[in-house]
C-alpha positions, 0 to 999 in steps of 0.5 A, spaced: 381 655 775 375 660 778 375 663 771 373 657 768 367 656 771 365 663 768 359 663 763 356 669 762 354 674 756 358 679 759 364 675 761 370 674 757 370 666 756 375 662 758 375 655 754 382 651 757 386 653 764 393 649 762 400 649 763 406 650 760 413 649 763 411 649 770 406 656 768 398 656 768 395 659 762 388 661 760 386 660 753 381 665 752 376 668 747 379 672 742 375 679 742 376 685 737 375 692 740 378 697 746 378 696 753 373 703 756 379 707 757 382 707 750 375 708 747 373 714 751 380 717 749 379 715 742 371 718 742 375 725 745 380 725 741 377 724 735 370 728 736 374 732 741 368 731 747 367 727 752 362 720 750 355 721 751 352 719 759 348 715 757 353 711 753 357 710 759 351 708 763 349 703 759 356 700 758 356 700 766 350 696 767 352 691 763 359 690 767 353 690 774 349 684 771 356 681 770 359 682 777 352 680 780 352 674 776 360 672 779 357 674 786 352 670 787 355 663 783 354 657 786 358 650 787 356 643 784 353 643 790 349 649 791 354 652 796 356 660 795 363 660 791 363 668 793 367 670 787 369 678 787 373 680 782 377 686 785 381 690 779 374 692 776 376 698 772 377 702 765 382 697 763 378 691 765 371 693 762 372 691 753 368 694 748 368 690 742 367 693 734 361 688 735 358 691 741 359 687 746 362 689 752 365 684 756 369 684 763 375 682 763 382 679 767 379 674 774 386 673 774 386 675 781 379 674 783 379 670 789 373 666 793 370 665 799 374 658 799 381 661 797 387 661 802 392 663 797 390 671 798 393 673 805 390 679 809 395 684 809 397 683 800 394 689 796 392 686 789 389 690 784 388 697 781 390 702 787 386 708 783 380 704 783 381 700 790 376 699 795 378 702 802 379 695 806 382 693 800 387 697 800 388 696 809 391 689 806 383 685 809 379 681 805 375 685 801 367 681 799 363 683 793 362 690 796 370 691 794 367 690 787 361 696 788 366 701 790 370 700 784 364 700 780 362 707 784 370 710 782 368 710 774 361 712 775 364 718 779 369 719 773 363 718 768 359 723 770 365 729 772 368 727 764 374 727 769 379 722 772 378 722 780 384 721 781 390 726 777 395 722 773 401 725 777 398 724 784 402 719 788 399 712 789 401 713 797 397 720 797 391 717 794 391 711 798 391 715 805 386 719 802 381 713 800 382 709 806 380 716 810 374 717 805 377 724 803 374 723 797 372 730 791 366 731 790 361 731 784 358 739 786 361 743 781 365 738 777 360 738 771 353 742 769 347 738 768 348 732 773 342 729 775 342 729 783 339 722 783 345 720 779 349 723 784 345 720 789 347 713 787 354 715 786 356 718 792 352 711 796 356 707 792 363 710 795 361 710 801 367 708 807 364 703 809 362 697 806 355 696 811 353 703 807 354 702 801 349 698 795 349 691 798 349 687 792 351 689 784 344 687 782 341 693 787 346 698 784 344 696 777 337 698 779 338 703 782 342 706 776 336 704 771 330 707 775 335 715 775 332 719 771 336 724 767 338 717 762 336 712 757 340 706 755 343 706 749 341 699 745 346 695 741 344 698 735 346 705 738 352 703 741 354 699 734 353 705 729 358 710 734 364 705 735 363 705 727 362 712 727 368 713 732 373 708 729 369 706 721 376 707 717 381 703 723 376 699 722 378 699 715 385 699 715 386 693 719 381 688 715 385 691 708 391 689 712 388 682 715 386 681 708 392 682 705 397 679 710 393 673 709 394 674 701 401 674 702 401 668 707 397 664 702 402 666 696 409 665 700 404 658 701 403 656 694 411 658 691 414 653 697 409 648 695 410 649 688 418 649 689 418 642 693 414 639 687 420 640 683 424 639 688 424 632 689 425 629 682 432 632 683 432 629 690 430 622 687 435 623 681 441 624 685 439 619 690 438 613 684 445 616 682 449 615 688 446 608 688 448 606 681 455 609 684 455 605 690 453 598 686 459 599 680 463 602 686 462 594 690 463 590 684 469 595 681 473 593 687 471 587 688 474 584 681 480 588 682 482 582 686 487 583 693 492 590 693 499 590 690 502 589 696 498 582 697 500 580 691 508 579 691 510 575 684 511 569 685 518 570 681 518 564 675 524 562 671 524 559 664 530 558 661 533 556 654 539 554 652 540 553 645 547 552 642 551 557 637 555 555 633 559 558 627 557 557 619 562 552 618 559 547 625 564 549 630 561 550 637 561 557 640 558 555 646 551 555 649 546 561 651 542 561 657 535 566 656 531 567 662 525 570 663 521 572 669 513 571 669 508 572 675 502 568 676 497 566 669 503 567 665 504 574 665 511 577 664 513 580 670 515 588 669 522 589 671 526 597 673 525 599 666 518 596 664 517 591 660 520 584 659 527 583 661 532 578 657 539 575 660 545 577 655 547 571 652 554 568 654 559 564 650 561 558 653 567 554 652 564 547 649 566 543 655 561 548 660 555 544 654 554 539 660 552 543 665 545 542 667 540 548 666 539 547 674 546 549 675 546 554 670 540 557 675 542 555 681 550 558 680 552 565 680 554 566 673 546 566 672 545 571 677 550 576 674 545 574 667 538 576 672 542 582 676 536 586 673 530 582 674 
């Protein structure tokens, strides 16, 4: 949250502290460029020399006007916040392809009012690290002056004052007991003054070094040996450092942003024909759905409710001979089911007793009896 009180030219700006899954997050201005590290190795890489004094002297007055800003920022009230950064160095201080520079990462900056540091943690970058910090007390604003003292030293010698491969351990016991290499000989044509400022700057104690920011940064632009390099000078060397990076990446911003833009269009236009083919579809199954409902509900009740009612109808015409005599009578019976339609038998179709001939005094028997008995069974066996 300290961050986000942060307003100033040479400070990252933090718009939003938020959270997130029960984790804090800063939303920050999005910047384009290099951290000081990675532009001095570039500029080395590329020119094969370490970057002009007066380059880097320029850059760090610029990181003193932003630490004296933070140091002396006050609350709502007027009360002193105390802020000290305490991870100054290389990686934190950012050069933009606008050149700007910009000092970056409070995520560790605590103030004179926080409890949440306790004495005896080490936090921050050890090769840049001020000796009480590294004795585990709660440094002040003069933690941040040695740590500005550390890249001067490293601007002037064009060297790391601490070798990649020496233990932090060793390094440590070596800041904390001020056994610090000296600027004598490490590089020709280094201004005494300069020199001056920079071994104050990295005394042991804080009491003996430059007691604010400001005071530092003065001292740095009243040396003699430099100028300040404008804006304008810093801009046409990082385009003269890195013109053709800077090329590259906008032809593949422009093309990526092409790519997103067509991949855009093609799905926009496959949605719009899409969706007559999805209307379609559902007008059908809706159609289907309907005709569906009536065709079952016409069908009326299933076969297995709709046993016929079986119905017989019978007829009992006489035979008789060319010459008048009486054969018998014929018993026909038909088997219907509801509405009057014929009912299917084994076979399919309809179905007819055989006619049977009876002897003249069987004539009286009703048709009832006819039914009701046996031997009318036996003619409907089939049915």
């Amino acid at each position: 949250a300290l961050a986000a009180r942060l307003s100033h030219p040479h400070i990252i700006q933090t718009f939003e502290v938020a959270e997130l899954d029960g984790r804090h997050l800063l939303v920050m201005e999005y910047l384009e460029g290099k951290s000081l590290g990675q532009f001095i190795g570039r500029y080395m890489e590329v020119k094969q020399a370490f970057p002009p004094l007066r380059l880097l002297l320029g850059v760090l007055v610029d990181v003193l006007a932003a630490l004296d800003y933070t140091h002396t920022l006050e609350d709502y009230d007027g009360t002193p916040l105390g802020l000290v950064h305490r991870d100054v160095s290389l990686a934190n201080i950012f050069v933009t392809y606008a050149s700007q520079v910009k000092l970056l990462d409070f995520g560790i900056a605590t103030s004179d009012q926080s409890t949440k540091t306790k004495t005896g943690v080490i936090k921050g970058t050890v090769r840049y690290m001020a000796p009480e910090a590294i004795d585990g007390k709660r440094p002040d604003h003069r933690a941040d002056i040695y740590s500005v003292g550390v890249i001067l030293w490293e601007t002037l010698t064009g060297r790391r004052m601490w070798p990649a491969a020496m233990p932090q351990l060793d390094i440590m016991t070596r800041v904390t007991t001020g056994r610090l290499p000296s600027l004598a000989g490490m590089r020709d044509g280094i201004s005494p003054e300069l020199m001056r400022v920079c071994e104050r700057a990295l005394q042991l104690l804080p009491e003996e070094r430059y007691q604010s920011a400001e005071e530092l940064r003065e001292a740095l632009l009243a040396s003699e040996g430099w100028t300040p390099l404008g804006p304008q000078e810093l801009g046409a060397e990082i385009r003269g450092l890195i013109g053709a990076e800077l090329q590259k990446r906008d032809a593949f911003v422009r093309r990526t942003i092409n790519e997103l833009g067509q991949r855009g269009a093609a799905a926009k236009k496959t949605q719009r024909k899409r969706w007559p083919l999805l209307l379609a579809g559902a007008l059908a199954a809706g159609a289907l759905g309907v005709w569906g409902f009536k065709t079952f509900s016409s069908a009326g009740p299933t076969p297995a409710e709709t046993k016929p009612k079986l119905k017989l109808s019978t007829t009992s015409p006489k035979l008789t001979t060319a010459g008048g005599n009486s054969l018998g009578t014929v018993v026909i019976s038909r088997v219907s089911g509801p509405g009057g339609r014929m009912c299917p038998a084994a076979s399919g179709g309809d179905r007819h007793a055989r006619a049977i001939s009876r002897p003249a005094k069987a004539q009286k028997q009703s048709v009832a009896d006819t039914v009701a008995g046996r031997p009318f069974s036996r003619i409907i066996r089939d049915a």
